[in-house]
Each structure stands twice: as C-alpha cells, then as structure tokens.
C-alpha beads as a LAMMPS data file, in Angstrom:
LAMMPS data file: protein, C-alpha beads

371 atoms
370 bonds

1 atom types
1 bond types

-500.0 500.0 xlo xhi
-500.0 500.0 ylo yhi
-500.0 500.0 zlo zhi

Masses

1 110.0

Atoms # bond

1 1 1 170.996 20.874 258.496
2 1 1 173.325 18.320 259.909
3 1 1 174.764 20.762 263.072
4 1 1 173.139 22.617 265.658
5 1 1 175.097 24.549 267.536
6 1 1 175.299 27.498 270.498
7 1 1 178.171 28.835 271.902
8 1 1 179.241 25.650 274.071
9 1 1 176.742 23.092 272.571
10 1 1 177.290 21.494 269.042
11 1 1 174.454 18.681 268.249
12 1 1 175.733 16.595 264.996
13 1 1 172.942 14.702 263.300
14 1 1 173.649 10.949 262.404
15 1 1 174.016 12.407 258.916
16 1 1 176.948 14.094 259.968
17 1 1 178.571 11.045 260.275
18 1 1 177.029 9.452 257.389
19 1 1 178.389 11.931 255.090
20 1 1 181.961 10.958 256.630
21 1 1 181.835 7.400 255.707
22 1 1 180.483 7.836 252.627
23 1 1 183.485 9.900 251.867
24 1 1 185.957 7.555 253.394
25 1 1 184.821 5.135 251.669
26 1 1 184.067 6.389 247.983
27 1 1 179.995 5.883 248.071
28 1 1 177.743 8.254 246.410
29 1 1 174.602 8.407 248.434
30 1 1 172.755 6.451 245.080
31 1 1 174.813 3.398 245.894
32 1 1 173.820 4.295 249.323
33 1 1 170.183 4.079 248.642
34 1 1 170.194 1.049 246.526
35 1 1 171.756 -0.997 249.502
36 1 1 169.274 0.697 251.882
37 1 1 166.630 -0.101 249.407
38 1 1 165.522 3.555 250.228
39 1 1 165.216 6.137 247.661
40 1 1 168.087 8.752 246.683
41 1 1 165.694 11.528 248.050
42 1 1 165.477 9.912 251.544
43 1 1 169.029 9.241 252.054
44 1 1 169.713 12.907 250.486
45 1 1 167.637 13.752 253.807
46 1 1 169.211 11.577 256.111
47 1 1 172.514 13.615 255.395
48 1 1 171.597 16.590 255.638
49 1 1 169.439 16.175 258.455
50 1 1 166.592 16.798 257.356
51 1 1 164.802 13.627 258.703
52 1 1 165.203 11.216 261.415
53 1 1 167.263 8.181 261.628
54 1 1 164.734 5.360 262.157
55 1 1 165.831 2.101 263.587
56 1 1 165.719 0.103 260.563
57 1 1 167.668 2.610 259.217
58 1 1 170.258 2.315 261.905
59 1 1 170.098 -1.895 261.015
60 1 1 171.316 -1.008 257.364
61 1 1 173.719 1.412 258.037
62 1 1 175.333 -1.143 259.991
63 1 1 175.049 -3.621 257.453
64 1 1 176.771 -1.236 254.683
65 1 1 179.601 0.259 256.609
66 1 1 180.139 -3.011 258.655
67 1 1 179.590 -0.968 262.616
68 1 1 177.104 -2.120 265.188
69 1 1 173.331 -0.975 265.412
70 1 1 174.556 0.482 268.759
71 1 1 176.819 2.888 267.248
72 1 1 174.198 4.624 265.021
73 1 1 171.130 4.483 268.109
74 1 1 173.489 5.852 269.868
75 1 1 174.672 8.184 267.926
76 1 1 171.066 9.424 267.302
77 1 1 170.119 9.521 271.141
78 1 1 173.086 11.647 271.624
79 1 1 172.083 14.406 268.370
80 1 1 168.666 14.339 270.042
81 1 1 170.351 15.158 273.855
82 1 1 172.012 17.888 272.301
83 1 1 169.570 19.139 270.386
84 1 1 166.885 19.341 273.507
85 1 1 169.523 21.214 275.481
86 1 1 170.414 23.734 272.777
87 1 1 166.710 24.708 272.113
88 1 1 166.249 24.507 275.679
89 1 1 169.320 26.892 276.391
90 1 1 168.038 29.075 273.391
91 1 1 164.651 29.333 275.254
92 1 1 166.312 30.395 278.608
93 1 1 168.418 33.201 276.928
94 1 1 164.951 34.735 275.377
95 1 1 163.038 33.962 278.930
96 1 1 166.403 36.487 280.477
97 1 1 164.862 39.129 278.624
98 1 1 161.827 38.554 280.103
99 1 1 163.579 37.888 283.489
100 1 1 164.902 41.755 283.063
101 1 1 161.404 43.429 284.047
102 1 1 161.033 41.367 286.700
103 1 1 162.041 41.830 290.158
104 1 1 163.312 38.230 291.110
105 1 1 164.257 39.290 294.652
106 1 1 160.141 39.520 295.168
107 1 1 159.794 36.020 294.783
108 1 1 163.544 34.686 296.239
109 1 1 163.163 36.966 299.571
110 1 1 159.580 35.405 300.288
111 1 1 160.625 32.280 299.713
112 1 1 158.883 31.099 296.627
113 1 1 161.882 30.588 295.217
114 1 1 165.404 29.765 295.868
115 1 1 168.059 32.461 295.914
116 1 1 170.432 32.776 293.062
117 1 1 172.653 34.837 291.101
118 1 1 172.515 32.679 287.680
119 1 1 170.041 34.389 285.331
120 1 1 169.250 30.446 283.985
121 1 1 168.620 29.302 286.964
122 1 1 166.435 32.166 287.830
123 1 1 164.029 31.890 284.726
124 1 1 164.117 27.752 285.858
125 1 1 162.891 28.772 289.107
126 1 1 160.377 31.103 288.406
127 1 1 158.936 28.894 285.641
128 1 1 158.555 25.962 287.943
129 1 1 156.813 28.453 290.364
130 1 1 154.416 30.261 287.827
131 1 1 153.959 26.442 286.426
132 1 1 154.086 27.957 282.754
133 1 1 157.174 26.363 280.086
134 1 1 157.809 29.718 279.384
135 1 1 158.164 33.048 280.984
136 1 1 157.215 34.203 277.243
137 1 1 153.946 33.308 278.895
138 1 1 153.564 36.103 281.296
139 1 1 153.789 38.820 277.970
140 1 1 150.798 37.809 277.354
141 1 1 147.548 40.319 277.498
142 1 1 144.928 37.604 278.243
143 1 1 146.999 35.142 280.278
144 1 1 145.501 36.213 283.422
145 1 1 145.017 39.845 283.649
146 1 1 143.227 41.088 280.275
147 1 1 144.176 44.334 278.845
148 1 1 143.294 46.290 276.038
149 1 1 146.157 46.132 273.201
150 1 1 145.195 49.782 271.900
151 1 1 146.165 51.373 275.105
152 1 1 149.756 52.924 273.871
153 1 1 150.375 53.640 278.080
154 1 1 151.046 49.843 278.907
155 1 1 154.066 48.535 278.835
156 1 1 155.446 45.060 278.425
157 1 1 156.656 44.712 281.923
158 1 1 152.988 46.044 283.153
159 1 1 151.383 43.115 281.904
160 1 1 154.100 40.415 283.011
161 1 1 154.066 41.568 286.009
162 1 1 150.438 41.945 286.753
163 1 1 150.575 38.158 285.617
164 1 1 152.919 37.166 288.002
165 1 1 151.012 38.785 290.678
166 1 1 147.896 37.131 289.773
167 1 1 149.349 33.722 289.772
168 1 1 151.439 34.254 293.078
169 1 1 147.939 34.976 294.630
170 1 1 146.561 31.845 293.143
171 1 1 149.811 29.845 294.450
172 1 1 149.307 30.970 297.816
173 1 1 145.204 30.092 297.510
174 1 1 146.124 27.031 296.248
175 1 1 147.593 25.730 299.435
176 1 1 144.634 27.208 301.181
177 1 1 142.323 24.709 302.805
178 1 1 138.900 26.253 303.326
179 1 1 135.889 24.582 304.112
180 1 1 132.709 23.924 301.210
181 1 1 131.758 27.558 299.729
182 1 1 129.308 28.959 302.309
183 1 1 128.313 32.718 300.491
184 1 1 125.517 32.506 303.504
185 1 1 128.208 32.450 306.407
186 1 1 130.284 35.637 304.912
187 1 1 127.450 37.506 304.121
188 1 1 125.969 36.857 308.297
189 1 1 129.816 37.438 308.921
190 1 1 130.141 41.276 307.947
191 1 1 128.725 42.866 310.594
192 1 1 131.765 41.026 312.601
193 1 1 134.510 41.896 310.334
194 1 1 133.451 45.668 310.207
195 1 1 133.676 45.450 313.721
196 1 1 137.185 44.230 313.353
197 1 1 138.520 47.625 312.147
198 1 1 138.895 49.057 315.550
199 1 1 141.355 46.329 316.428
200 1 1 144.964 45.714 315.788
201 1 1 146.105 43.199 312.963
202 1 1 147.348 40.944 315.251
203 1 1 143.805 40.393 316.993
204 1 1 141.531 40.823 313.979
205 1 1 143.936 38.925 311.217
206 1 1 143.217 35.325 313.009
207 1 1 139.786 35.670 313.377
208 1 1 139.289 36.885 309.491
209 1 1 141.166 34.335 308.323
210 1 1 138.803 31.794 310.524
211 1 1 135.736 33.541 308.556
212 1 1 137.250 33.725 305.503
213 1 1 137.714 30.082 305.538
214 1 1 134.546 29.100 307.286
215 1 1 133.066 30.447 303.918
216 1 1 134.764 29.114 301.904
217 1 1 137.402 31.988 300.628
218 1 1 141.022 31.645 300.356
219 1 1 142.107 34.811 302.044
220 1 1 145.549 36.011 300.812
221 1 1 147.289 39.111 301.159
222 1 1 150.135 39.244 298.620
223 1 1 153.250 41.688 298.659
224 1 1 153.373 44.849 296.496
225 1 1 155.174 43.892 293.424
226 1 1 156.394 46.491 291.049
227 1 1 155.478 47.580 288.208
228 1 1 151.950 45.557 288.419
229 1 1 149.263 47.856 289.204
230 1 1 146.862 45.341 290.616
231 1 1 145.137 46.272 294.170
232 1 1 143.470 42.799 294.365
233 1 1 142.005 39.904 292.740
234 1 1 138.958 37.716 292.946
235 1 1 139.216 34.629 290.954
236 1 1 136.875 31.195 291.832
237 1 1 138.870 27.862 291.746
238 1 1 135.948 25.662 290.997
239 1 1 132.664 26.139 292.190
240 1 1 133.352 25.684 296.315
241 1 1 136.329 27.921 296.585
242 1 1 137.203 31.086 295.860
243 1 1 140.358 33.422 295.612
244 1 1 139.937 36.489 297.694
245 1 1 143.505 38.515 296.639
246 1 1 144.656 42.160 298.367
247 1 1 147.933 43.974 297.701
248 1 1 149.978 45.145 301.046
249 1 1 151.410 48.293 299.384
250 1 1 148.584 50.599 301.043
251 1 1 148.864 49.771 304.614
252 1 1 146.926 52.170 306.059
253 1 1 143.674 51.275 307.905
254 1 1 141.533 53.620 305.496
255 1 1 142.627 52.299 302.261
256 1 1 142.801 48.210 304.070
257 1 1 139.466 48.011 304.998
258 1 1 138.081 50.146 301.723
259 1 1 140.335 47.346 299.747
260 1 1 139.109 44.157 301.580
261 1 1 135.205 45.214 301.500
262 1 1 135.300 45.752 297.474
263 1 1 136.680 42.572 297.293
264 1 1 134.305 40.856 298.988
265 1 1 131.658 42.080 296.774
266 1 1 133.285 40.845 293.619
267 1 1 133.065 37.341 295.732
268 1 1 129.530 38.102 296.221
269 1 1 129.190 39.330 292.033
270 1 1 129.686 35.168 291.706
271 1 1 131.675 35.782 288.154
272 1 1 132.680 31.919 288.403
273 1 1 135.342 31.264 285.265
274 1 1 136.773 34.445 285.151
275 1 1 139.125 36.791 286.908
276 1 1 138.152 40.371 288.559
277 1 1 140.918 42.213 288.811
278 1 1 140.916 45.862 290.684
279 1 1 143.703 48.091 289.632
280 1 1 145.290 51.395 289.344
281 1 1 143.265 53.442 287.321
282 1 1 144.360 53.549 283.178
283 1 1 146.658 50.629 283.043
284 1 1 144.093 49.463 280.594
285 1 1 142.663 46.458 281.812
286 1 1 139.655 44.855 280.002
287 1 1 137.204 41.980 280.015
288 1 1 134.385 40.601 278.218
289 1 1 132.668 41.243 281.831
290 1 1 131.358 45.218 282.337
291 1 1 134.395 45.894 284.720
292 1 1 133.027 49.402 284.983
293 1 1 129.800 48.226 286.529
294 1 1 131.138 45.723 288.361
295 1 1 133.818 47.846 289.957
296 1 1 131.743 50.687 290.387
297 1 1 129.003 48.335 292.684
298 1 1 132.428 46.876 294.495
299 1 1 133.066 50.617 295.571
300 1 1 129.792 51.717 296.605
301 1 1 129.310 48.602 298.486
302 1 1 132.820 49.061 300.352
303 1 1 131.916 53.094 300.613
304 1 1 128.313 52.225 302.234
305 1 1 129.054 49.251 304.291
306 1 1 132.078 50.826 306.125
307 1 1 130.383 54.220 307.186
308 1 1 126.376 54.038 305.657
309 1 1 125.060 57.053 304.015
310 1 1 122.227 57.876 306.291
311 1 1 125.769 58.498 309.236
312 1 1 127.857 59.885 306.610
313 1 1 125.350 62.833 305.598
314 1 1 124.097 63.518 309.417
315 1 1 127.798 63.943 310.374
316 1 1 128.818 66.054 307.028
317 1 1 125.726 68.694 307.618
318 1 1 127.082 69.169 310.793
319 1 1 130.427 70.706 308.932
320 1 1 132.486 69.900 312.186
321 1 1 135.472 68.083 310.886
322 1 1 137.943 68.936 313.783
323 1 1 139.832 65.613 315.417
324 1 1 137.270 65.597 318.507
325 1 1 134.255 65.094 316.045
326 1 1 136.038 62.445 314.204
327 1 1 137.012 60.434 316.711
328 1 1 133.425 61.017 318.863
329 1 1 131.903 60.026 315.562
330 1 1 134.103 56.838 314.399
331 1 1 133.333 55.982 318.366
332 1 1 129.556 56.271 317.743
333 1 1 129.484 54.215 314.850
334 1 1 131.716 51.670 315.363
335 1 1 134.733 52.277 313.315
336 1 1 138.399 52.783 313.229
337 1 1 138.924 56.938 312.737
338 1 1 140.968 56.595 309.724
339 1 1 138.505 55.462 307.774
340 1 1 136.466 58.552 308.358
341 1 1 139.257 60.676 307.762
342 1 1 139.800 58.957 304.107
343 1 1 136.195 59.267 303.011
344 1 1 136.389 63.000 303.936
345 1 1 139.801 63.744 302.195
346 1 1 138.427 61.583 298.920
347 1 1 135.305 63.657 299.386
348 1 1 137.109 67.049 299.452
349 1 1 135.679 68.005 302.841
350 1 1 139.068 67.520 304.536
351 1 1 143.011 68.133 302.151
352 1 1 144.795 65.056 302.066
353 1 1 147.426 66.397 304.799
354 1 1 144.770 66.667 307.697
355 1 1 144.023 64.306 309.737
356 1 1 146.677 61.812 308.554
357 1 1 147.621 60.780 312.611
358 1 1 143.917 59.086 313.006
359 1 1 145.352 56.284 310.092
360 1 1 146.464 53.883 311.716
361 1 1 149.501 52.234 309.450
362 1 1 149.268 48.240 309.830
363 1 1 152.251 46.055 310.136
364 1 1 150.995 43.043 308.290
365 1 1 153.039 39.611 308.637
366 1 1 151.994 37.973 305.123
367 1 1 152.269 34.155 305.291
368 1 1 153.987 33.535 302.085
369 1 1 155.729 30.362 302.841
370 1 1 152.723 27.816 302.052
371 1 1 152.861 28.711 298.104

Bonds

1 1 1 2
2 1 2 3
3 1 3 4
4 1 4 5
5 1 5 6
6 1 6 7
7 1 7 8
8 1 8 9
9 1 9 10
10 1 10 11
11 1 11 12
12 1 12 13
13 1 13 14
14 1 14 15
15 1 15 16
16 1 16 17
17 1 17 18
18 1 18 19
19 1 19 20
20 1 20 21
21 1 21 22
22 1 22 23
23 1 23 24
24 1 24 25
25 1 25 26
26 1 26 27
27 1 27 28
28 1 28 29
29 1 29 30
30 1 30 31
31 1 31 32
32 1 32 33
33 1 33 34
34 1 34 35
35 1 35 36
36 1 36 37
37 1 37 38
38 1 38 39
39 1 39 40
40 1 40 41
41 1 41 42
42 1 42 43
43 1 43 44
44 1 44 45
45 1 45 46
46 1 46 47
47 1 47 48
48 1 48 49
49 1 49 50
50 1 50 51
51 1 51 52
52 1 52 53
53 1 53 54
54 1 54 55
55 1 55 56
56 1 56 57
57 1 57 58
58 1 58 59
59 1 59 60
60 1 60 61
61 1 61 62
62 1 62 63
63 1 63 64
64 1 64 65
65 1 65 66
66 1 66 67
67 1 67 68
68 1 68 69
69 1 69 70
70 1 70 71
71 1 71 72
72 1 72 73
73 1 73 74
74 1 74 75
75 1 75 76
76 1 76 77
77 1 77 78
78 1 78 79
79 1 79 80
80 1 80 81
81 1 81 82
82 1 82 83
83 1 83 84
84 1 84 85
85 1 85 86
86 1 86 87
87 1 87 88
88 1 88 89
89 1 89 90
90 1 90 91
91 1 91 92
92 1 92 93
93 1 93 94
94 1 94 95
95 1 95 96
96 1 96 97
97 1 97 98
98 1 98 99
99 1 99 100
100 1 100 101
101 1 101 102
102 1 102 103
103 1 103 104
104 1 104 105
105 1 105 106
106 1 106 107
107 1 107 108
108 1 108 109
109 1 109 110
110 1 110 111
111 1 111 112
112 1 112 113
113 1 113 114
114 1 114 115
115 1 115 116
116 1 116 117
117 1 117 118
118 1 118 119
119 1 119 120
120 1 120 121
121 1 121 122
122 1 122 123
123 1 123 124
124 1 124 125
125 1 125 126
126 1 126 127
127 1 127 128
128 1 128 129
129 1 129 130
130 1 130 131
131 1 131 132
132 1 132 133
133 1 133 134
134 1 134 135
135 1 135 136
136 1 136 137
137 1 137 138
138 1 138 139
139 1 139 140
140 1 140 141
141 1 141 142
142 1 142 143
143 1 143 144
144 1 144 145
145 1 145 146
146 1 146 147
147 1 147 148
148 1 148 149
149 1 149 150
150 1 150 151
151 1 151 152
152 1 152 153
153 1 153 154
154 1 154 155
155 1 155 156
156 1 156 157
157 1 157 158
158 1 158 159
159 1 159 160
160 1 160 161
161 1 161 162
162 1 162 163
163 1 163 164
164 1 164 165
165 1 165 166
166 1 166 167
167 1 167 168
168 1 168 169
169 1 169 170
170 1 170 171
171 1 171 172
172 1 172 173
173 1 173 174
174 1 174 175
175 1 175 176
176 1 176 177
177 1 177 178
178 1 178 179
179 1 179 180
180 1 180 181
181 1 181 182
182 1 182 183
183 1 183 184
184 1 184 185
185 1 185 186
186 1 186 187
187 1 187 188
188 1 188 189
189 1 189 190
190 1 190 191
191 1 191 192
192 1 192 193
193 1 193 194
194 1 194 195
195 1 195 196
196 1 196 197
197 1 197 198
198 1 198 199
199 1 199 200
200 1 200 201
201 1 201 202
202 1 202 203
203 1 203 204
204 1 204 205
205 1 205 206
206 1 206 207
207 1 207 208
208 1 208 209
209 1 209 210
210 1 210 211
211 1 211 212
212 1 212 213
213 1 213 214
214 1 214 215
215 1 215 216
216 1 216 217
217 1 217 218
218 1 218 219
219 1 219 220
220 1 220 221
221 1 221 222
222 1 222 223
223 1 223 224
224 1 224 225
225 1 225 226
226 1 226 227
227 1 227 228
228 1 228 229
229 1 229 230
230 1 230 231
231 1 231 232
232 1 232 233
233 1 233 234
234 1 234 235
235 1 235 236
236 1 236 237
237 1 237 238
238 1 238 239
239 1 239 240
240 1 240 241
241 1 241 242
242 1 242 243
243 1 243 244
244 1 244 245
245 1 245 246
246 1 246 247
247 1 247 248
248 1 248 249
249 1 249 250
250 1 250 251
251 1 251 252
252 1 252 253
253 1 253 254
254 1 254 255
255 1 255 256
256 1 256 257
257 1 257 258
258 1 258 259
259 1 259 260
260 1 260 261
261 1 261 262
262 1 262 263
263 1 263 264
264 1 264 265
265 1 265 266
266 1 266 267
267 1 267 268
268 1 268 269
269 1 269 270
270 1 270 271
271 1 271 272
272 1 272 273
273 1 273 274
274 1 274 275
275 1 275 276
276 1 276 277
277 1 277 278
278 1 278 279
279 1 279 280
280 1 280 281
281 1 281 282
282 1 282 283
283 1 283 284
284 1 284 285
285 1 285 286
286 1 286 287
287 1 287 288
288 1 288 289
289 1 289 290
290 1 290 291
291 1 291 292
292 1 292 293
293 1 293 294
294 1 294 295
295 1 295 296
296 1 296 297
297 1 297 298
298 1 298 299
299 1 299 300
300 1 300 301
301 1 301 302
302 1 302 303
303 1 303 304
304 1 304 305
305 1 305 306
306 1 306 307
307 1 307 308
308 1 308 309
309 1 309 310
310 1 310 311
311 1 311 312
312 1 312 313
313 1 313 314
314 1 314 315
315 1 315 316
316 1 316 317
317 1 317 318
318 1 318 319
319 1 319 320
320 1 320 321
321 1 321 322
322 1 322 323
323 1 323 324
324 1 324 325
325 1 325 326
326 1 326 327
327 1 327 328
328 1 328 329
329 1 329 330
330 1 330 331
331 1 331 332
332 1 332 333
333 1 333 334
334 1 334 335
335 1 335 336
336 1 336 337
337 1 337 338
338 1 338 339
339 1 339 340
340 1 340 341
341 1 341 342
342 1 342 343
343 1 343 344
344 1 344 345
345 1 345 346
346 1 346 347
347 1 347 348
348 1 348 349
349 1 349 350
350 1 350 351
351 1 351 352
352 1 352 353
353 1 353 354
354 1 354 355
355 1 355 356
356 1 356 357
357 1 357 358
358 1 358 359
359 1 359 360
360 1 360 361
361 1 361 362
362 1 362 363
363 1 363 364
364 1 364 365
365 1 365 366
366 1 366 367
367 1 367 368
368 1 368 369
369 1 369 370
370 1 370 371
C-alpha cells in the first residue's frame, strides 16, 4: 500500500511517485529492475509499498529518471514523518476512548497535569504522567492492580482507574525523600502515632510525616478518584523504601486511623515485589499472594492496636454506651472518641446514626504538587 491516510494526514510512499514516472515515461517496472539490477519482485514492492526505499535504491532511481539522491531521501523521510504522525494520531483517537472513563479534571485540578479542553492533548498529558505509551495500558487487569477476569461485576473503567490511582500514589512516592528503610523505628514509633489521634491534622500530620520518613516510608495520601475502589496501597520501591498509599474519600477520624494502621501492617507483611492493594469489598481483586489472609491480619492488627481487646471487652460488659461513657472511656485509654463509636456501630452494639457527633471529620490538605 502506497498511501496512508486519516482525515487531514495523507503519507505517500516513495512508490507513489515511482509509479508516476514510470508512467510518464513508458517503463514497465521489468525494465525498471534490470537497470536497478534488482529483481521484478522487489521493485513490484517498492511500488506498492510494500518495502522500504534503501539508499542505494534512492542512488539508482536517480540514475534512471535523471533527479537527485536528495529528492528520493527526501521523499522517503517525509512518507516516514507522515506515517509516524498518522499511527500516532490513530493511537490518540483509540486512547479518547479510554480518556472517556476517566475523570481528567482529577489529575488537571491537582496539578499533575496541565489544564485543557483538547481530548489529544489530554491523553498526551496523562500518558506522560502515568509514564505508559499508551493509556490502552491502564485496561489492563495485571498492570498494577490484579483482578480476577471471571468476575462479570468489574467493569473496564474499574480497572483503569484503580490503575491510575495506583500509579498517582507511586508518582507522588516517587518524589518522596525518606531516609534508609528503618522497620525498627516505625514499629518503636506506634505507640506515638496512636497517640496522635486525639489531635488535629494540622498538629499530628507533620509529625507523621517526620516518622513516616524517619523509617523509611513514603507517606502519601492521594485524592478519592472515581470509579477506583482502592482504600490504599502498599507497594516497596526497592528494598529501602516503601509506598505507604491512603485514599481521602473517608475523612472521618474512625475510618482514618482504622485505614492508616492496616496499612502499616501490610508494610510490616514485607511483600517486597508486589503490590497490596485494600479495596472495596467484590471489585474482584486478586493476587498470587493470599490477599484474604493478608488483609484479614491488616484488620485485626488495625482493630487491636487502636482500642486492644482486653479495653474493648471490659468496656462492652459494662453495656453503657451513652456519650458520657464514650468519651470517659476514649479519655481513659488514650484515643480520639470516634474511633470507639465506629468499632461499636461495626460491632452492632451502637446503629450507625448514634453517636455520629464524637467523629471528628478531618480537613486534610494533600500535597499533590511534588508528583
């Protein structure tokens, strides 16, 4: 095929032009070949563009239709510029389908990427961002985020978008500097950070960043995107550092705190070359790790850690769940209220609409602008 062609771009292969002289000039392509010293095959080719034009090629054409070697390189370099924009533009136009199930303001708001109303120079953006060639990328069930392909609940735009969370977490945690992994240091460190959830984000956020870093953990809290599904992320960028991921969407102090403490323990599960991703329940997510198990310890850990079972169980036999026990309580033991309140409503001792005023809702400023 001598022409490639979109709807504003025609690319015309030196064949094209090959073809014309041949015609203008009365030569079958078997005289052609016999003054190329080529056979009729290859010059059968050359026309219809079916195989490059070589340089020596370009030397003889000159010689038989009496033009310059320029004329034909150039002709070829220009086919070729053509051609690269065509399949490029023809890549774009399927990447806009992908583009659709995406929520580009997400990414153009926070600054990751520039603001624009061109769908091309959207996908452009957002591949540069995601560092993939194509968003075709993000369709895929094992890019990042591994999911099962015989659940018939997921959709397409579950799974690019769950990618696309993933790797704006790892953006951010790239241009995280954290000091040499320290498991030790986080570990002596909880004690402090549980400690933390009786203060206001604006106190305790600086000092568990500090931590965070001190061991070695790129802290990042990344804004709800929709249609993902993922609650956080623990992924280890070589074998000092370590992405520690949470999603804003649940602000309140309950659900925070619950979220950050099962993440630390997948840091602490030390799954080094693979990604543990904690997300709404049946968006079918899988692994070749037991995420069952490894959720399931990442819960009780959080559960335990925040309010310990031995405090939990002397306070429920008491059956006083009024707003003076709670808060007395959350006093005793050093926590913020809230996250009382949200073990007993997930427990059943308390309905979901009691108790709501002792969560405390966080305003969160997420530093976004470093990815």
């Amino acid at each position: 095929m001598n022409k490639i062609s979109n709807d504003s771009l025609a690319a015309f292969h030196p064949g094209f032009y090959i073809k014309k002289y041949l015609d203008a000039q009365g030569m079958k392509q078997s005289e052609l070949a016999n003054r190329l010293n080529v056979s009729e095959k290859v010059v059968s080719n050359l026309v219809n563009g079916k195989i490059n034009l070589t340089d020596d090629m370009a030397e003889g054409l000159a010689l038989v239709f009496g033009t310059s070697v320029g004329l034909w390189l150039n002709l070829n370099k220009i086919y070729f510029d053509k051609k690269r924009k065509i399949e490029e533009n023809k890549k774009i136009k399927e990447d806009e389908k992908i583009l659709k199930q995406m929520d580009y303001s997400f990414w153009s708001n926070h600054g990751f990427v520039k603001k624009t109303r061109k769908a091309g120079e959207k996908v452009k953006e957002l591949r540069r961002f995601f560092q993939i060639s194509s968003l075709n990328t993000l369709k895929s069930p094992d890019f990042l985020v591994q999911y099962k392909t015989a659940v018939a609940d997921v959709q397409e735009k579950n799974i690019i978008n769950s990618n696309a969370w993933v790797q704006t977490a790892l953006n951010l945690a790239n241009k995280i500097e954290v000091n040499e992994l320290n498991l030790d240091y986080l570990r002596n460190s909880l004690d402090e950070i549980r400690g933390m959830t009786s203060e206001d984000p604006e106190r305790f956020m600086p000092k568990l960043n500090d931590i965070f870093k001190k061991s070695g953990v790129a802290f990042v809290i990344v804004p709800n995107l929709k249609n993902c599904g993922i609650n956080g992320a623990v992924k280890w960028l070589g074998k000092q550092k370590v992405l520690l991921a949470i999603n804003d969407r649940r602000k309140y102090s309950d659900v925070f705190w619950f979220a950050l403490f099962h993440e630390i323990k997948h840091v602490f599960q030390r799954k080094i070359g693979h990604t543990i991703v904690s997300a709404d329940d049946n968006i079918g997510i899988t692994s070749v790790l037991d995420l069952n198990k490894l959720e399931e310890e990442a819960d009780s850990f959080a559960r335990d850690f925040l309010i310990s079972p031995s405090d939990y169980n002397s306070f429920v036999n008491n059956s006083d769940y009024s707003y003076s026990a709670v808060v007395s309580f959350s006093k005793q033991i050093g926590i913020q209220p809230g996250i009382l309140v949200g073990r007993l409503q997930r427990d059943n001792l308390i309905r979901y609409n009691q108790l709501n005023g002792l969560k405390i809702k966080y305003k969160i400023i997420i530093n976004t602008k470093s990815a």
